[in-house]
Kinemage of the C-alpha trace (Angstrom):
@kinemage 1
@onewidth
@group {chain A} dominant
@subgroup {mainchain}
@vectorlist {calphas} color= white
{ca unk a 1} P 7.942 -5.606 21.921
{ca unk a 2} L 9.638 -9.378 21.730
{ca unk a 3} L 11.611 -9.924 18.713
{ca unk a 4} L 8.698 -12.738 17.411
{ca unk a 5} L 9.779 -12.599 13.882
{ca unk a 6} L 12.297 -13.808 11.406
{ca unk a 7} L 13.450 -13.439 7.924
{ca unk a 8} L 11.115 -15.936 6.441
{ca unk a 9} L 7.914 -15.947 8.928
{ca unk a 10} L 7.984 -11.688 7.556
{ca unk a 11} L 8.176 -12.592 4.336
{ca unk a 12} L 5.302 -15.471 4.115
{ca unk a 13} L 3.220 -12.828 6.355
{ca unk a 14} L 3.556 -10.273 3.892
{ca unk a 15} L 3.023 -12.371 0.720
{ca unk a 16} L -0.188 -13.895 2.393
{ca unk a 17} L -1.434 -10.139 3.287
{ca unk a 18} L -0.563 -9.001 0.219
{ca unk a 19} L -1.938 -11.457 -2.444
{ca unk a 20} L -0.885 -9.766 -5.569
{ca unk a 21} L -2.266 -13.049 -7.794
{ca unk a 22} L -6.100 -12.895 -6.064
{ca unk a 23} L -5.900 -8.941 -6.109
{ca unk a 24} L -5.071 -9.105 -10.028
{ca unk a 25} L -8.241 -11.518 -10.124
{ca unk a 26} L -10.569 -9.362 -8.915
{ca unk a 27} L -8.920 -6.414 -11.024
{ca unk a 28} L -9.134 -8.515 -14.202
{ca unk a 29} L -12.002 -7.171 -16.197
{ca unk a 30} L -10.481 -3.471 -15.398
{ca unk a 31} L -7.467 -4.152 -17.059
{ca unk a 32} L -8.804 -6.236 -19.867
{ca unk a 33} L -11.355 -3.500 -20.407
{ca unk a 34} L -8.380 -0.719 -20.962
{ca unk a 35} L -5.878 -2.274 -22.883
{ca unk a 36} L -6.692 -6.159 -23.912
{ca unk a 37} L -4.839 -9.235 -23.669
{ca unk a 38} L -1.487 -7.903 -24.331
{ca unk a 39} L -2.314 -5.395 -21.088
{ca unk a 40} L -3.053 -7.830 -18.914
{ca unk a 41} L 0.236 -10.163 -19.920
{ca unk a 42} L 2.552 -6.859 -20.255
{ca unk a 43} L 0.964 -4.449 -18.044
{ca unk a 44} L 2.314 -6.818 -15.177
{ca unk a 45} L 5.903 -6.494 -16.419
{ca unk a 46} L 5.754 -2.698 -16.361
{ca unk a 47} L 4.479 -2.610 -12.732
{ca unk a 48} L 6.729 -4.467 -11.703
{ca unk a 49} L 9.344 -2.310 -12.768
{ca unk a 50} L 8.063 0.565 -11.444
{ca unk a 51} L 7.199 -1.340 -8.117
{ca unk a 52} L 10.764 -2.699 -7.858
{ca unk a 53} L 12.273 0.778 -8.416
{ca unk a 54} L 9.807 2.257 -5.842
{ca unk a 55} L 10.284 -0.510 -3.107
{ca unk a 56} L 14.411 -0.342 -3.425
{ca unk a 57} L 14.416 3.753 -2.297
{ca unk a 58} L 12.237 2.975 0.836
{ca unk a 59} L 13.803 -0.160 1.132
{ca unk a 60} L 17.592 1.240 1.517
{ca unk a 61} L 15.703 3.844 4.088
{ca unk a 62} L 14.752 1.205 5.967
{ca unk a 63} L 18.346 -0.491 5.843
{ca unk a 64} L 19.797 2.856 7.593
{ca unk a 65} L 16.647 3.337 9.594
{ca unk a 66} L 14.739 0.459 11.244
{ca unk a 67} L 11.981 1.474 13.078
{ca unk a 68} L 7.905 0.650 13.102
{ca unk a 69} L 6.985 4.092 12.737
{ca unk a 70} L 8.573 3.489 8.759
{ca unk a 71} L 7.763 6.414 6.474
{ca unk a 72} L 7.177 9.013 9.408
{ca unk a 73} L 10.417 7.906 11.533
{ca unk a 74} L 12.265 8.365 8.094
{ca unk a 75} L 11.294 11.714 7.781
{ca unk a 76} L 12.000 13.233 11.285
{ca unk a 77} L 15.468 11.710 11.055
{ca unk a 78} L 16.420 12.926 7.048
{ca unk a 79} L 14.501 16.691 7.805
{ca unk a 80} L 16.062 19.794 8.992
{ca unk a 81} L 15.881 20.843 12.441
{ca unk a 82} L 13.089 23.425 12.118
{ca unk a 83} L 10.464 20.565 10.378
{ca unk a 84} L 11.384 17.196 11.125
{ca unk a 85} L 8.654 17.263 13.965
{ca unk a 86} L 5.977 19.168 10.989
{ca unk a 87} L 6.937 16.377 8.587
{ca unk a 88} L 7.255 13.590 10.834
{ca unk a 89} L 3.762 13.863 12.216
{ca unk a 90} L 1.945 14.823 8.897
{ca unk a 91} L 3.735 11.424 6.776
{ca unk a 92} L 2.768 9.709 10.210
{ca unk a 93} L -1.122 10.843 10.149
{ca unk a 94} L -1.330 10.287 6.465
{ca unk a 95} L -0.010 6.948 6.567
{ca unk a 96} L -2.315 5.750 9.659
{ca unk a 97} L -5.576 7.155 7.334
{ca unk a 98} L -4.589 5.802 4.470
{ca unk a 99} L -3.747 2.043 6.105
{ca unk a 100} L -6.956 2.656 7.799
{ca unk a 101} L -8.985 3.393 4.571
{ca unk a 102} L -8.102 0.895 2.666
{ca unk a 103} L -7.793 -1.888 4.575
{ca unk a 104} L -11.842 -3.057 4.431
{ca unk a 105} L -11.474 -2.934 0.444
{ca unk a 106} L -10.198 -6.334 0.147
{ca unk a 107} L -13.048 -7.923 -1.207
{ca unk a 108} L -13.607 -8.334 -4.795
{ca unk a 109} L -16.033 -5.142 -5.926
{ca unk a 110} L -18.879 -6.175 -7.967
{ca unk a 111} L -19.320 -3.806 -10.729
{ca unk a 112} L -19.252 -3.581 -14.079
{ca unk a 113} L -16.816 -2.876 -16.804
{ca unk a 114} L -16.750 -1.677 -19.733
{ca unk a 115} L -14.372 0.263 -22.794
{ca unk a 116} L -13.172 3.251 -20.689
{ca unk a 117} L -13.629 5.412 -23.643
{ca unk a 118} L -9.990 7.387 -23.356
{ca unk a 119} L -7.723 7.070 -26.335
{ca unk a 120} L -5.172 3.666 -26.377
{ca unk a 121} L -2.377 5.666 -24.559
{ca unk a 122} L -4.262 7.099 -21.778
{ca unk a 123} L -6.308 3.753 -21.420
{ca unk a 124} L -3.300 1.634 -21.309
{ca unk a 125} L -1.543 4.121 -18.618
{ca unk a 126} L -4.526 3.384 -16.689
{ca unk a 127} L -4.759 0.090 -17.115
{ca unk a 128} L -0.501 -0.185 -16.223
{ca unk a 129} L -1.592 1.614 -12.716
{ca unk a 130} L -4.007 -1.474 -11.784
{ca unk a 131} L -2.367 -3.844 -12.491
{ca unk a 132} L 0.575 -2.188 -10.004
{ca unk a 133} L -1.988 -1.545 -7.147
{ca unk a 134} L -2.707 -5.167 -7.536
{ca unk a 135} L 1.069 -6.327 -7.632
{ca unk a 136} L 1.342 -3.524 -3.975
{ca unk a 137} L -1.644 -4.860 -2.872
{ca unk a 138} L -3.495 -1.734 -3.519
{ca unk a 139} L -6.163 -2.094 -6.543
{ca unk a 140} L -7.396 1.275 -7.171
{ca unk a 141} L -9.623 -0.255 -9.539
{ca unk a 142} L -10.320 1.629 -8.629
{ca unk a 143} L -11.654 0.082 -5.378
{ca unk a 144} L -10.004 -3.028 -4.410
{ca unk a 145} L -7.396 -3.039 -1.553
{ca unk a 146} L -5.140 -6.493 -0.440
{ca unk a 147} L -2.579 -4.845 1.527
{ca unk a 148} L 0.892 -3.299 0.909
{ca unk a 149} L 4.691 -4.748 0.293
{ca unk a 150} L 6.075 -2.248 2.848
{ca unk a 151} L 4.490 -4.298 5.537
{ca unk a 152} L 7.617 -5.124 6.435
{ca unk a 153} L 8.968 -2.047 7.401
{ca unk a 154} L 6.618 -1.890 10.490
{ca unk a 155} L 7.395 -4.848 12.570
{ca unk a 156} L 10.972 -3.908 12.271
{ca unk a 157} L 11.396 -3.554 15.838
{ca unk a 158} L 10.382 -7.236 16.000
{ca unk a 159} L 12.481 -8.581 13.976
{ca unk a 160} L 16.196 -9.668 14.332
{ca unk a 161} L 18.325 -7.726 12.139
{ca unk a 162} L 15.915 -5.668 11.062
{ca unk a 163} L 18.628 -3.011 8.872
{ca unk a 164} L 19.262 -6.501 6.598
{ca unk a 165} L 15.727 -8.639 6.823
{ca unk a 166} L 13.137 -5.655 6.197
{ca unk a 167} L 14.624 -4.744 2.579
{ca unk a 168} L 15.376 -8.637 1.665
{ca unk a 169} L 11.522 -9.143 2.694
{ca unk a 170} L 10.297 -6.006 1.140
{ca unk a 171} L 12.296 -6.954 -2.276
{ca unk a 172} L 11.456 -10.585 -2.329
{ca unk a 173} L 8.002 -9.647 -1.811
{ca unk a 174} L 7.960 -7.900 -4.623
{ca unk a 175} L 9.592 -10.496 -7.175
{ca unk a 176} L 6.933 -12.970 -5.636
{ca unk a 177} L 3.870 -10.598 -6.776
{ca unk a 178} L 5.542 -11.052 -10.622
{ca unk a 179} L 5.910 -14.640 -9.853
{ca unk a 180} L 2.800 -14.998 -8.858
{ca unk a 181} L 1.064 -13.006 -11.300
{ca unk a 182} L 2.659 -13.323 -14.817
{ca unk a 183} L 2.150 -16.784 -15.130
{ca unk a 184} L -1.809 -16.258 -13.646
{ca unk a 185} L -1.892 -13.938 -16.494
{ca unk a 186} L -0.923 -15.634 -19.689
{ca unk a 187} L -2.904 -18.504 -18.334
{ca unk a 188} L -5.704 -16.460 -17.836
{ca unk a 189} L -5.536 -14.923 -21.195
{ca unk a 190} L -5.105 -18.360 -22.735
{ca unk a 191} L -7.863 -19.886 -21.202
{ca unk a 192} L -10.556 -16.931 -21.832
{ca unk a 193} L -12.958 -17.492 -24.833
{ca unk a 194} L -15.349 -14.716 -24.747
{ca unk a 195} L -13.796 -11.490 -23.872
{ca unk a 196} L -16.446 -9.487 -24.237
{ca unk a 197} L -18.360 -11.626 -21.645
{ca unk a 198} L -15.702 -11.152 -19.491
{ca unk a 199} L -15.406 -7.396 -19.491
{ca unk a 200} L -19.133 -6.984 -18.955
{ca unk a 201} L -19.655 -9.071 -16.273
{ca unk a 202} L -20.931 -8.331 -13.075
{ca unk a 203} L -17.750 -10.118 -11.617
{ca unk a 204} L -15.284 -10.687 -14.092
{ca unk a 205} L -13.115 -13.308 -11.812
{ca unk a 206} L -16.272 -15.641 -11.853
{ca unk a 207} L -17.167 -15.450 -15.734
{ca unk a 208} L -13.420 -16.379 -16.307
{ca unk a 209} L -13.711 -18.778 -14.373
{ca unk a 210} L -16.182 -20.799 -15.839
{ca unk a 211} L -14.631 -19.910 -19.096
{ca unk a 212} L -11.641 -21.534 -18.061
{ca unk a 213} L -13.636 -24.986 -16.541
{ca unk a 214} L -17.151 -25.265 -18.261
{ca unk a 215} L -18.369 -26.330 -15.086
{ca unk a 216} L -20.878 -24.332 -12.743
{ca unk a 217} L -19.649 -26.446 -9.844
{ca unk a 218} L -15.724 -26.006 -10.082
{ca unk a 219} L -16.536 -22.606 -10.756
{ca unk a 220} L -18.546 -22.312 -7.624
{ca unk a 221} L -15.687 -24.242 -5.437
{ca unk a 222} L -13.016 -21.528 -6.768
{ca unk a 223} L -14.873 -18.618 -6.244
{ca unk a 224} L -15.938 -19.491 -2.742
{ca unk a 225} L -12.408 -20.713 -2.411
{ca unk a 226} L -11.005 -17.502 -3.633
{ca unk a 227} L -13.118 -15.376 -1.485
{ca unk a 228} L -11.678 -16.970 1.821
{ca unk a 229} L -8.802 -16.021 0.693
{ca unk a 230} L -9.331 -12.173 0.049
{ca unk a 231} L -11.345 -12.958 3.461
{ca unk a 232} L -8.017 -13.952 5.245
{ca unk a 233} L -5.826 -11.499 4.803
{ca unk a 234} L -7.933 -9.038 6.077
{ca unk a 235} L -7.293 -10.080 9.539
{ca unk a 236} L -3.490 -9.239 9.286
{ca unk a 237} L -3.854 -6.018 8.122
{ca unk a 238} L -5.770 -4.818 10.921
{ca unk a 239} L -2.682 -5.857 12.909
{ca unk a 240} L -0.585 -3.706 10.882
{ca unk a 241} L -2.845 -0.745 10.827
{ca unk a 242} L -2.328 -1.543 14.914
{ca unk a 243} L 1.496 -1.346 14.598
{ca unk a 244} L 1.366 1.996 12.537
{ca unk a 245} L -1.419 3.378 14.724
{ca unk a 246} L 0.370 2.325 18.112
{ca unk a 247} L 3.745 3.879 16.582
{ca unk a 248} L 2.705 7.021 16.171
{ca unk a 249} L 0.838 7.185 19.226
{ca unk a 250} L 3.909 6.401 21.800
{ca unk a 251} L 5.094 9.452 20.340
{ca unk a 252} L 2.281 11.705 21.217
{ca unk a 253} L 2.588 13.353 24.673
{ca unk a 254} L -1.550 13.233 25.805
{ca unk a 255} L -3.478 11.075 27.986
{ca unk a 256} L -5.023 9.284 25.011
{ca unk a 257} L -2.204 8.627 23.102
{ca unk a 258} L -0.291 7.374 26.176
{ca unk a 259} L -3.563 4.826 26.689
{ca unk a 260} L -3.783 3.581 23.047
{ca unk a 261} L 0.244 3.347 23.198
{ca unk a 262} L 0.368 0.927 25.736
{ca unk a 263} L 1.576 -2.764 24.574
{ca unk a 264} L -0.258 -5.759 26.268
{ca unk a 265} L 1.565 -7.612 28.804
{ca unk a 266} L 0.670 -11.302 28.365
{ca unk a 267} L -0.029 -10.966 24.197
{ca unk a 268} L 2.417 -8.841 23.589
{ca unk a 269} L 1.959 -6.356 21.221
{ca unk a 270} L -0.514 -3.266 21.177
{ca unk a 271} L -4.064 -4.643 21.482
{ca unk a 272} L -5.874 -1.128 21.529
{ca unk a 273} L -4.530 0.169 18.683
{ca unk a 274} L -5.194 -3.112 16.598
{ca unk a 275} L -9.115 -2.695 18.037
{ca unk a 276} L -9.109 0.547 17.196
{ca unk a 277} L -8.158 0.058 13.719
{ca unk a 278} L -10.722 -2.479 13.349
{ca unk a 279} L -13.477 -0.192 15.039
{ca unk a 280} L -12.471 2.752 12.387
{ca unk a 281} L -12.737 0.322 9.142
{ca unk a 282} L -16.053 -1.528 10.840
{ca unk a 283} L -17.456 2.210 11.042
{ca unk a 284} L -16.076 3.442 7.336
{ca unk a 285} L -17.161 0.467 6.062
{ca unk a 286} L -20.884 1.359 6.354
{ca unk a 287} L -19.905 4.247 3.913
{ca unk a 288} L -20.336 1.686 1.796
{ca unk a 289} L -24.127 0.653 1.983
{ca unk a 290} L -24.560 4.627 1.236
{ca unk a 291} L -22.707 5.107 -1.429
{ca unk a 292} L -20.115 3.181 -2.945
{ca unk a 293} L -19.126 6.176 -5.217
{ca unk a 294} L -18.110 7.777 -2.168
{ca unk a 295} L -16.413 4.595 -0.400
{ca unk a 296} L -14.193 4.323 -4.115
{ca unk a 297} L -13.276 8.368 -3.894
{ca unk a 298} L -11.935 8.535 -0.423
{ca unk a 299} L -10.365 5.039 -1.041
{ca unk a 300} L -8.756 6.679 -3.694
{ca unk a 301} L -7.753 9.664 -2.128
{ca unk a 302} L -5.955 7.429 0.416
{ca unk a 303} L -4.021 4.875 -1.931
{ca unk a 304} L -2.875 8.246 -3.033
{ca unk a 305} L -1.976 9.181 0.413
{ca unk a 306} L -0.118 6.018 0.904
{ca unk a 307} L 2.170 6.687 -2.593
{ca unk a 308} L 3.091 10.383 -1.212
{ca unk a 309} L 4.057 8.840 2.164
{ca unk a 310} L 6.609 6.881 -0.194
{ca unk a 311} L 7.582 9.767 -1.588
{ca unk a 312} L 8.340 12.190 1.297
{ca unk a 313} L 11.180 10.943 2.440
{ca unk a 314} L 13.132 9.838 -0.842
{ca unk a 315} L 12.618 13.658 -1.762
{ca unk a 316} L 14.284 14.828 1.081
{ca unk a 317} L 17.047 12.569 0.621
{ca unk a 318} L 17.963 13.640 -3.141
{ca unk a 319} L 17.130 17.644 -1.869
{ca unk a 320} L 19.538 17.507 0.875
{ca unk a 321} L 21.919 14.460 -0.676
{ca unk a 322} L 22.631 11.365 -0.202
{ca unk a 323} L 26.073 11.138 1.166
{ca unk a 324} L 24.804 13.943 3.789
{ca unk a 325} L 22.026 12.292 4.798
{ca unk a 326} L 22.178 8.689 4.956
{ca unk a 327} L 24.481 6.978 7.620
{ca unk a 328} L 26.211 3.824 6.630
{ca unk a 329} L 23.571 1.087 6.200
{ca unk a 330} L 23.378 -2.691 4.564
{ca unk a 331} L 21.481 -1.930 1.574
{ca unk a 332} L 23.616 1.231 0.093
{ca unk a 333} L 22.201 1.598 -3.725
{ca unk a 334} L 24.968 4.159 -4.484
{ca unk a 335} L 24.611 6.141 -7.496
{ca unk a 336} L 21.791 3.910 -8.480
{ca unk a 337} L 19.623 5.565 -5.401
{ca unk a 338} L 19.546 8.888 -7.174
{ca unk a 339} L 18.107 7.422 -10.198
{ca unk a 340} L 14.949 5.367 -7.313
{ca unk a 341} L 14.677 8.569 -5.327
{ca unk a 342} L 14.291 10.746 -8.423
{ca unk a 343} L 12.074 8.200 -10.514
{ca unk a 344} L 9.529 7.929 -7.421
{ca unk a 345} L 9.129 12.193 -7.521
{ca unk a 346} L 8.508 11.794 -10.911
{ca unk a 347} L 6.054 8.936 -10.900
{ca unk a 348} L 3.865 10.497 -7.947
{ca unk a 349} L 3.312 13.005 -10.311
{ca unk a 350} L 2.357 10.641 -13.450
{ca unk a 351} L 0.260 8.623 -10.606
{ca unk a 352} L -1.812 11.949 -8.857
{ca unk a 353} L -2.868 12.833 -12.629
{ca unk a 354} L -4.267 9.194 -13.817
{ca unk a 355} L -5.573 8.795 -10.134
{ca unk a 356} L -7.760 11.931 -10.654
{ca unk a 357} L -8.884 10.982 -14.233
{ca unk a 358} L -12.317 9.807 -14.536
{ca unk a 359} L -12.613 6.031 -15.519
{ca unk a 360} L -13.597 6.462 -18.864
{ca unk a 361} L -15.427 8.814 -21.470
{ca unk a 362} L -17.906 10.582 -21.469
{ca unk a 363} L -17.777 12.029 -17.931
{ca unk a 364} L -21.157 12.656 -16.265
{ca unk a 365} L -21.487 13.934 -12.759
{ca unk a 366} L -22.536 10.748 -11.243
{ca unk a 367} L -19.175 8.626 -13.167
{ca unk a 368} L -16.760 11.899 -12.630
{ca unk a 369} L -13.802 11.375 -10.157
{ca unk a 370} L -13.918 13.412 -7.259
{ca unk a 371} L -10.679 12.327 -5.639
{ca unk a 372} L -9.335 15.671 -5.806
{ca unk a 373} L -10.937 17.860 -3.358
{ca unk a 374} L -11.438 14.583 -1.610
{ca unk a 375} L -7.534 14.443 -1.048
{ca unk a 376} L -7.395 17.983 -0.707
{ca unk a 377} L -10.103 17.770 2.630
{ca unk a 378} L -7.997 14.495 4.099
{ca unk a 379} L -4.739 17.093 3.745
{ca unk a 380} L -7.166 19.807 5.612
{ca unk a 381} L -7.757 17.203 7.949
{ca unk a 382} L -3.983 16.373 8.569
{ca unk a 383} L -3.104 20.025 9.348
{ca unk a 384} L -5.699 20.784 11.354
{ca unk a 385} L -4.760 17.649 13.833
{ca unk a 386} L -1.246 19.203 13.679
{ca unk a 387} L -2.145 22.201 14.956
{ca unk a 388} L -4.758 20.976 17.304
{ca unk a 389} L -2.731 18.130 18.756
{ca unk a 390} L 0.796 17.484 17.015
{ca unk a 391} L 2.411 21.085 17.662
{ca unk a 392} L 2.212 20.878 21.193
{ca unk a 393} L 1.965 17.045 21.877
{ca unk a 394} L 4.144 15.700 19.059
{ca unk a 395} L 7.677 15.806 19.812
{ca unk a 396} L 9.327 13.291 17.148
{ca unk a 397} L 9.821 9.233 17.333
{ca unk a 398} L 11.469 7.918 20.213
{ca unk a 399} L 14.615 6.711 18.566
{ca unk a 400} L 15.235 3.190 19.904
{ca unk a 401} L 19.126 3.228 20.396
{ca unk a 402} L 19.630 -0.396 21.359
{ca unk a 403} L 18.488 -1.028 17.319
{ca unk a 404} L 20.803 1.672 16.005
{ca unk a 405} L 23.676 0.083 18.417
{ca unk a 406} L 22.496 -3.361 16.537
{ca unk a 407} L 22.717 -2.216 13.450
{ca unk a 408} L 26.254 -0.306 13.625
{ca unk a 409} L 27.767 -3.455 15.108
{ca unk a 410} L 26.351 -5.869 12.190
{ca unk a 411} L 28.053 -3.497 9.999
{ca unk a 412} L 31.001 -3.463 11.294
């Protein structure tokens, strides 16, 4: 595909998609509900700092290895010989679901909130994790999905200098989502008089609203106004799920792969894939008017998805080392990359157990999180596509060597 992109038009594009302050809106009352005003103020510092930690390790992998396939083209080239085509395809599958998933979430949820019941530590742990899915884009609020800051990463192949403008857009974005959302939340704090009304609301965003103006028709005007926002970066993600979706397919040897691979000749860029991705959240979507327990499980189960996809291939770098493993690249975080590679295997871990924790106390069966054997069948489904499709058509990313020529001569 044309190079159609530069350093700044990426970064605007994935600050627009991703929305951290208007994701935190609609996440307010959760996070208010858990740990207070000092969550909401705090909390926001502390995901950042665990966002900004998470974002460098992928973001040096995409330094030493541009490529739109991201997570999945990092894996087949950092694994040994006998799996890189097992791992490739499985991170690749997972990550197409999990973009897929959560993509039609990016409307504020109405529900309401209330004290989770859990003791301060656990509450506040939980409350920590929302406010980061909001600063990613991903609210698992446990329902509310803007988009993600390693957008980047997948139009690398349209962008100039991809090994140096991916991480400077992936980073940047992430600074943005603290500039962006600190400041919304002291004034939000500041301006809230009733926090009580605010937590049990129906929609929190709209009570504080009004709180914050006294007036029914400003708070109207904002709300609508905030809604076509949520409403417009849904659009963009679609085109991303496209770009994952049409990645992975090039590199599957059947007839339907090779048709949904195929890049449009006068739009250029892979229309099929991007309809496709729209016909697949269109359809889950309807989960929805069935049961929106089950729509906020599985949407669960795939943020989850998304943060192991992270994961993956930042664990194979610190198991097999660094020095080994990693060619020379722009981004090099040196010794500092052990500490990012080895904080993200920890924090998967700290993230599958609060992801899998009920939202609050007491549990019934109709309020008790199911995202377990939910994540466990999505898995089941992943293997089962490898070994109906992906160990026989699946032969690993085509590895574009006009980028990797690119990116050995900028270093030189």
């Amino acid at each position: 595909m044309p190079r159609q992109f530069n350093w700044l038009s990426t970064l605007g594009i994935s600050f627009s998609i991703t929305n951290s302050w208007a994701g935190y809106m609609s996440n307010f009352g959760q996070i208010l509900a858990y740990g207070g005003p000092r969550l909401v103020i705090f909390g926001s510092i502390c995901a950042f700092v665990v966002q900004i930690i998470v974002i460098l390790g992928l973001s040096e992998l995409a330094s030493a290895f541009p490529s739109s396939g991201g997570q999945y083209y990092f894996c087949y080239m950092l694994s040994p010989t006998k799996s890189k085509r097992f791992s490739a395809f499985v991170v690749g599958c997972m990550s197409v679901l999990a973009w897929w998933i959560v993509t039609w979430v990016a409307l504020p949820q109405i529900r309401r909130s209330t004290r989770s019941g859990w003791n301060e530590g656990t509450a506040w742990m939980l409350g920590v994790m929302n406010t980061m899915y909001s600063m990613t884009g991903i609210d698992a609020g446990m329902s509310v999905s803007v988009s993600h800051n390693n957008f980047s990463i997948h139009i690398s192949e349209e962008l100039p200098q991809p090994e140096k403008r991916v991480p400077q857009a992936m980073t940047m974005s992430v600074i943005l989502s603290l500039a962006t959302c600190l400041p919304l939340s002291v004034a939000l704090v500041f301006c809230m008089s009733d926090m009580e009304a605010v937590v049990n609301s129906e929609l929190p965003s709209l009570e504080l609203i009004y709180q914050a103006t006294k007036s029914k028709g400003v708070t109207t005007f904002l709300s609508v106004w905030l809604l076509i926002v949520y409403a417009a970066s849904i659009p963009s993600q679609w085109v991303i799920c496209g770009r994952i979706a049409w990645a992975l397919a090039r590199d599957i040897n059947s007839p339907s792969a090779r048709y949904f691979a195929k890049v449009d000749d006068k739009l250029k860029f892979p229309v099929r894939t991007t309809v496709a991705s729209f016909g697949f959240v269109a359809i889950y979507s309807l989960l929805y008017l069935v049961s929106s327990g089950a729509f906020n499980i599985i949407t669960n189960s795939a943020i989850l998805f998304l943060h192991i996809t992270y994961v993956v291939p930042q664990g194979i770098v610190l198991i097999s080392g660094r020095v080994r493993t990693l060619p020379r690249r722009y981004l090099n975080l040196g010794c500092l990359g052990y500490l990012c590679n080895a904080f993200v295997i920890l924090w998967i871990v700290i993230l599958g157990v609060f992801v899998c924790l009920p939202l609050g106390l007491p549990v019934e069966a109709e309020s008790m999180n199911y995202t377990s054997p939910v994540l466990i069948g999505l898995f089941g489904l992943v293997i089962m596509l490898w070994y109906g499709l992906g160990r026989i058509a699946f032969q690993g990313p085509q590895i574009d060597r006009g980028i990797m020529q690119e990116v050995d001569s900028g270093l030189k």
